[in-house]
N, C-alpha and C positions, 0 to 999 in steps of 0.2 A: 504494500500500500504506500502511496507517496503522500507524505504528509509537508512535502516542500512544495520547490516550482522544478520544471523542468529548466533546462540547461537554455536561458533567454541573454540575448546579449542587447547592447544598447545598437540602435537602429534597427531591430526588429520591431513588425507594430502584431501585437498579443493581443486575443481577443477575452474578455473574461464573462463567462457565464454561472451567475451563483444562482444557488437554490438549496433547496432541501433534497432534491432530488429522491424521493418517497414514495413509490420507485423510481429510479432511473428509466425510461420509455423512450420509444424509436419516434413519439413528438420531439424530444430532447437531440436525439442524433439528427434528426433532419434539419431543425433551425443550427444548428451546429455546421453541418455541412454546406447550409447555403449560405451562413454567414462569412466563411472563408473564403466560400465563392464571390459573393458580391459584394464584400468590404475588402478584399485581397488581403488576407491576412497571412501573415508567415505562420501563426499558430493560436492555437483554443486551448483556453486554459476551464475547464469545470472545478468550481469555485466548489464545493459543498458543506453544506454550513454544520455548523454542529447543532444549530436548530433556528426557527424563523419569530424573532420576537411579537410577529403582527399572528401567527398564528396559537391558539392555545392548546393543544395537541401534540408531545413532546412526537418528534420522528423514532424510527425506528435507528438501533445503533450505528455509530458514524461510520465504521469499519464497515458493517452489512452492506450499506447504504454504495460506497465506496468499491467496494466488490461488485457489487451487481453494473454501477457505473463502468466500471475497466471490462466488464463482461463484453456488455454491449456496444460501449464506444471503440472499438480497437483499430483505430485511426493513426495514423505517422505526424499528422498535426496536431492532434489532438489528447490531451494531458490530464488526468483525475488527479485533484489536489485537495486534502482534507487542513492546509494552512493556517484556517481561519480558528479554527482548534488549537492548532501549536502557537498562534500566536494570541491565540484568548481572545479577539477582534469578534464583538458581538453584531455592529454593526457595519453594511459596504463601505459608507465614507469613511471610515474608517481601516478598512482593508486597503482601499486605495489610497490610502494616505501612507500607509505603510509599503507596499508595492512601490510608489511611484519615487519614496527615499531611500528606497535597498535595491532598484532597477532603474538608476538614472539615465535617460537615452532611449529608455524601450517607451514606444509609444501604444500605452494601452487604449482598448477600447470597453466599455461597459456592453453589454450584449443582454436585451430580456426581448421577453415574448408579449406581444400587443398588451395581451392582461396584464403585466405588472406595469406596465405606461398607465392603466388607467387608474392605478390607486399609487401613482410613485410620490401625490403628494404628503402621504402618509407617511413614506417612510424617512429616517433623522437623516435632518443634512438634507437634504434630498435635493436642494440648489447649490450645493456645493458640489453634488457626482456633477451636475451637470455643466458647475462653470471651472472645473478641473481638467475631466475625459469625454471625449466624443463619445455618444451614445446610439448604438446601433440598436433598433427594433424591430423583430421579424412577426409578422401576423399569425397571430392564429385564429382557429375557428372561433365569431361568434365575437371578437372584440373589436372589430377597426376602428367599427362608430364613434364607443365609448372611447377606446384608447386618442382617438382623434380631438376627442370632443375635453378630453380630461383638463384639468388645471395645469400639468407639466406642461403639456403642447398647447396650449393657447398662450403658457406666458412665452414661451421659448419658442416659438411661434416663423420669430424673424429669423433666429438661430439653425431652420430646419433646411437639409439638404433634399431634394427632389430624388426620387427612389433612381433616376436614370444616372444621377451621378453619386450613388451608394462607394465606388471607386475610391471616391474623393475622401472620406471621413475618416479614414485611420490618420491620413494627414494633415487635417486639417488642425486649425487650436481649438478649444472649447469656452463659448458655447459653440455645440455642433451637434446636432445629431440627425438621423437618416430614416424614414420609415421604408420598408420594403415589403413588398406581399412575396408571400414563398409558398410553395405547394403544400395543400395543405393536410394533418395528419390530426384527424380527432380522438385524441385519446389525452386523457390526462394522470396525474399521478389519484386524484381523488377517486375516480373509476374505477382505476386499477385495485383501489384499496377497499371502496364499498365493496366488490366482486369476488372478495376475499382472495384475492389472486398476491396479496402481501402480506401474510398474516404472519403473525410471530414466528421468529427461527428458532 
């Protein structure tokens, strides 16, 4: 299990995808691979948390969780990282502030899925991810409207890149971030778990 970063050097641009990842699901591989694709990223980092303050639900153990992640994801760009644990980092701005002082030169990006754009005003800091790291968003089912319509993308509004020039935003400074629609994969970590298809190990 890797509970570091992989081997990143400065002028690499990383993309970072956190979660609970509860379970890890081939929704999670697919914005995964298209965000490499149409942010040009030299690499993806799966951030997984040791657990998600906005939810009350503890996850299931980090380890498990982590394992099932490297199962699925076994990608050459792409990297399962349990960090946020080793370094005790409860919440992202926070994570990224730590990244961004022990990986000077690596241009990271933020990476979620439409649904967390539509409640990102919720979480701490949450104008600070955004006026630090470009912020890349891939759609999923059932959110555009909202994630469109939310308080993040109406203030940061002037700050947004047009999906045809998604290219652009690892390099760009922040504010910056990019909405893109990606083919789409309806499954969620919640599903997965009503269905009992993740029940205790």
């Amino acid at each position: 299990m890797m509970m570091g970063l992989p081997h990143i050097r400065a002028g690499m641009t990383v993309g970072l995808l956190g979660g609970s990842f509860d379970p890890p699901h081939q929704g999670h591989r697919a914005i995964s691979l298209a965000a490499l694709r149409r942010f040009g990223l030299d690499h993806l980092v799966w951030l997984v948390s040791p657990g998600n303050p906005l939810k009350p639900r503890p996850p299931a153990p980090l380890r498990r969780r982590i394992a099932a992640a490297e199962a699925l994801m076994d990608h050459p760009k792409v990297s399962i990282s349990g960090i946020e644990a080793e370094w005790g980092t409860r919440y992202t701005a926070e994570t990224l502030r730590k990244l961004r002082h022990r990986h000077p030169g690596v241009r990271f990006v933020w990476l979620m899925g439409a649904d967390n754009l539509a409640d990102f005003h919720r979480w701490k800091d949450w104008q600070q991810i955004l006026d630090t790291v470009p912020v890349g968003v891939l759609a999923r089912p059932g959110d555009r409207i909202s994630a469109r319509l939310s308080p993040a993308a109406r203030l940061y509004a002037p700050y947004r890149l047009k999906g045809g020039q998604s290219r652009l935003l690892a390099q760009a400074s922040a504010p910056a971030w990019c909405f893109v629609n990606v083919p789409m994969v309806n499954v969620s970590s919640t599903e997965i778990r009503a269905r009992g298809e993740w029940g205790e190990a």
